[in-house]
C-alpha positions as a Markdown table, in Angstrom:
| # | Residue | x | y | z |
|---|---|---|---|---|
| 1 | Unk | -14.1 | -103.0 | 141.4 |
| 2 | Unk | -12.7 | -99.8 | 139.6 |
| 3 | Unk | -14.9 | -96.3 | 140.7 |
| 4 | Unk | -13.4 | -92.6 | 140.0 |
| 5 | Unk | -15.0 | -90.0 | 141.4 |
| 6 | Unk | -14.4 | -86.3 | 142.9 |
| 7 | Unk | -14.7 | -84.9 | 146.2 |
| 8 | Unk | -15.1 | -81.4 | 147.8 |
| 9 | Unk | -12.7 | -82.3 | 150.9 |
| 10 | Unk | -10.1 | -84.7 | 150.4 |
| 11 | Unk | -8.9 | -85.2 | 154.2 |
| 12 | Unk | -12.5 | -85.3 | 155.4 |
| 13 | Unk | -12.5 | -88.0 | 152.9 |
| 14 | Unk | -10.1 | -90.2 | 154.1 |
| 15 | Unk | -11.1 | -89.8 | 157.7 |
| 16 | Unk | -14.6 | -91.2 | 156.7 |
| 17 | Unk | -13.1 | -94.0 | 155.2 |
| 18 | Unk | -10.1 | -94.4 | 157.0 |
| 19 | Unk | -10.5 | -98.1 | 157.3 |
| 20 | Unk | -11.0 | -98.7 | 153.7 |
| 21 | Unk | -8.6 | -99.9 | 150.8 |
| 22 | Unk | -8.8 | -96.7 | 148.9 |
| 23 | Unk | -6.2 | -95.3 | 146.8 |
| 24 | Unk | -6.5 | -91.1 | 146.6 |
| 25 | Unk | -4.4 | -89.1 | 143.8 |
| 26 | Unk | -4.9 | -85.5 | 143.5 |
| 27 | Unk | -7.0 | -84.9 | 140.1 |
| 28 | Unk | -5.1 | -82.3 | 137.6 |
| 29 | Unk | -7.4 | -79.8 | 135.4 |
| 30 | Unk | -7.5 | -83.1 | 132.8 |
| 31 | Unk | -8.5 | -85.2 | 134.8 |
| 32 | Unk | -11.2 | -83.4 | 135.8 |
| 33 | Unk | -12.4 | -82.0 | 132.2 |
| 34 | Unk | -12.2 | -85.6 | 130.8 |
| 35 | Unk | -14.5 | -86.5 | 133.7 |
| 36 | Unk | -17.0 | -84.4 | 133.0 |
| 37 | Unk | -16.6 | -84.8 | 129.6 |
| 38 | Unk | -17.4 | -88.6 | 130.1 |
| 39 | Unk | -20.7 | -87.6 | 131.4 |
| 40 | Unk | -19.9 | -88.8 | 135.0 |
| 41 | Unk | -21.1 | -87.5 | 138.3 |
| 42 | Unk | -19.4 | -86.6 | 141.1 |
| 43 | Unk | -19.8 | -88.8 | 144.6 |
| 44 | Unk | -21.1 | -86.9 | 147.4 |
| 45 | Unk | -18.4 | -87.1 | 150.1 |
């Protein structure tokens, strides 16, 4: 399972899901326009 998304807090985040397999990377301004672009929506986080 693949899923992108944004969040506000990035370290409040991880703690919330500390026990996951997650993989973060800070998003640069493209990454974020081309999201929105794609129609997406952000996860609440």
């Amino acid at each position: 399972m693949n899923v992108e998304c944004l969040v506000r807090d990035k370290e409040a985040f991880k703690k919330k899901y500390k026990n996951r397999n997650i993989i973060m990377n800070s998003a640069t301004l493209e990454d974020i326009m081309l999201f929105y672009a794609k129609g997406e929506t952000s996860c609440a986080g």
